[in-house]
N, C-alpha and C positions, 0 to 999 in steps of 0.2 A: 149741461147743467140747466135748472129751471127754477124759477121763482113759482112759489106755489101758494095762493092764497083762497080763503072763503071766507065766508060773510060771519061765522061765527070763531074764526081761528085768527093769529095773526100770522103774517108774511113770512115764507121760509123758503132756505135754501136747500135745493133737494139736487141729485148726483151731479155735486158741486165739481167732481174730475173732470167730466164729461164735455171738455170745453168744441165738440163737434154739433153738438146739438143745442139753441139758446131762443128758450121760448117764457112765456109766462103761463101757466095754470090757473086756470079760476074754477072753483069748486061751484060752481052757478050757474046761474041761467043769463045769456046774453039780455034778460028783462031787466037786471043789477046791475045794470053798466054803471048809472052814474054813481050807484052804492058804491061798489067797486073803483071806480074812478078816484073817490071823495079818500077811501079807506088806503089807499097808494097815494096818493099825498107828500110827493116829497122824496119819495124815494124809485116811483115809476111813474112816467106820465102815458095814461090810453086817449093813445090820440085819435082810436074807434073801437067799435068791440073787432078790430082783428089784428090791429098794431100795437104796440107798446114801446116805448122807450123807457129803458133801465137806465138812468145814469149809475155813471161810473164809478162815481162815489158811493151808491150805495152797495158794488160789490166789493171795494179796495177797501171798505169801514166795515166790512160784512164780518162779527164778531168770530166765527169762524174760522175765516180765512186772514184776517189781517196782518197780523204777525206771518203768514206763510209764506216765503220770499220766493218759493219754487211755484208756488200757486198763484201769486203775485205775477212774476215773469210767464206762466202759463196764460195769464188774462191779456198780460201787453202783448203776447203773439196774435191770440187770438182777435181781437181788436185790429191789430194791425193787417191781419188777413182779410177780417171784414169790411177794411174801408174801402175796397176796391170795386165793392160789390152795394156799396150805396148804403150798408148798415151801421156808418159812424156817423152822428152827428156831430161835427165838433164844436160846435158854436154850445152846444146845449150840454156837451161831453156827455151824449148818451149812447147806446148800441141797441141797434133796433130790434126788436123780438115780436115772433108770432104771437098770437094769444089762442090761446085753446080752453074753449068753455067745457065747462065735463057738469051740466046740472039737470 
């Protein structure tokens, strides 16, 4: 799964099943970092143009998937797999993702 944003769209969730793959897309140029930064806000923090933390909250409230208790229990595995591997922050209840610029 991957968050996918650009400067002129807003924030979406794209192959939400996919819970092997967990990065963010930016439709940009790493020169929009702090646009980009500014525009996630609340719901991803870039803590550089190559990291990102997604909290937690904004997949579990993700109008999509909220209500979906099998995609739900599919995100608590995946989390829980990731924390062994340095990609959970818990203090911040985030999950860490690549960032991939495509601009």
């Amino acid at each position: 799964m991957f968050f996918r944003i650009s400067l002129a769209d807003r924030l979406r969730l794209e192959d939400r099943d996919n819970f092997r793959a967990f990065k963010l897309v930016v439709d940009g140029r790493r020169e929009d970092f702090e646009r980009v930064r500014q525009a996630l806000a609340g719901a991803i923090e870039l803590a550089d143009a190559d990291t990102a933390w997604v909290f937690e909250s904004t997949l579990r409230h993700w109008p999509d998937v909220a209500q979906d208790k099998a995609w739900q229990d599919a995100l608590g595995t995946m989390i829980e797999k990731a924390r062994p591997h340095g990609w959970i922050d818990d203090e911040r209840k985030a999950i860490k993702a690549h960032v991939e610029w495509r601009g």
